[in-house]
C-alpha positions in Angstrom: -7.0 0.7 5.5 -5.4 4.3 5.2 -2.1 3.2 6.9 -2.1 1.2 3.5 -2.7 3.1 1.0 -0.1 5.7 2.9 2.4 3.5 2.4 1.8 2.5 -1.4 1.0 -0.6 -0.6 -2.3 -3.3 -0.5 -3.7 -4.2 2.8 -2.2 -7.9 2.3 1.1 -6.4 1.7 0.9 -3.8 5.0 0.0 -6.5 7.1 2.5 -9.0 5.9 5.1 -6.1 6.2 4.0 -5.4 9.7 3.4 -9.3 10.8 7.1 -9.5 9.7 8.6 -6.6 11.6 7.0 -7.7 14.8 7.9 -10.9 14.1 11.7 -9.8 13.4 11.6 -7.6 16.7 10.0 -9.7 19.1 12.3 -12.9 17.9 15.2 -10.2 18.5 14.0 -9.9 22.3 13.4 -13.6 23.1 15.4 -15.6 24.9 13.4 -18.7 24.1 14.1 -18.9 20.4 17.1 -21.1 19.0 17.3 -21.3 15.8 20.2 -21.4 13.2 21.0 -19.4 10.1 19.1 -21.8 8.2 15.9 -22.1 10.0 15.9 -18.1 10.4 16.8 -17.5 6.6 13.6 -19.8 6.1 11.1 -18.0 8.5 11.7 -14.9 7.0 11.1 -16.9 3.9 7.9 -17.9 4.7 6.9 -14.3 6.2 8.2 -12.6 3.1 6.3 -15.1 0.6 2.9 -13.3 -0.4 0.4 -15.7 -0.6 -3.3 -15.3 -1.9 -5.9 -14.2 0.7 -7.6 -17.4 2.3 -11.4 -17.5 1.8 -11.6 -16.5 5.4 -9.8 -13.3 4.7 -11.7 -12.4 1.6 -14.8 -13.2 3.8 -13.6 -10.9 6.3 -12.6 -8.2 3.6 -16.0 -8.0 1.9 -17.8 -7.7 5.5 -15.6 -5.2 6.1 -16.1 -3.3 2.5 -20.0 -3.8 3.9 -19.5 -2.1 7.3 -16.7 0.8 6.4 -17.3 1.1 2.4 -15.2 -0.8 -0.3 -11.3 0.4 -0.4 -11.0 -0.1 -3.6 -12.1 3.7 -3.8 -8.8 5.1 -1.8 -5.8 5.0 -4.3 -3.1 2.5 -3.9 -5.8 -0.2 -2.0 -8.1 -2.9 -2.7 -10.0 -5.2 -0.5 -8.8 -8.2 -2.3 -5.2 -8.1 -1.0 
């Protein structure tokens, strides 16, 4: 993913980053959310936490190294997370 390796970072990182900002902004526009200090402190938590790529992701990353080429080639990246 070249968005990725633009920003120095592995594809798990990019998407956590990006999960967490829409995450951030859409809980900033809702009306429907209530929570308290504590329970957002601990959401972020959990966003924010890197966690080691399911075996459904790392089936979905080699696919993808099959179908567009293994990223491990662009600097910065690797399929694994």
């Amino acid at each position: 993913m070249r968005a990725a390796a633009q920003t120095g970072q592995s594809i798990a990182e990019y998407i956590s980053t990006a999960l967490a900002e829409r995450v951030t902004r859409d809980l900033a526009t809702s009306t429907d959310w209530a929570l308290t200090v504590d329970e957002q402190a601990e959401l972020m938590k959990v966003l924010i936490t890197a966690q080691a790529p399911s075996a459904r992701a790392q089936a979905a990353a080699q696919r993808a190294d099959a179908l567009f080429g293994a990223m491990s080639n662009v600097a910065g990246t690797n399929s694994e997370g």
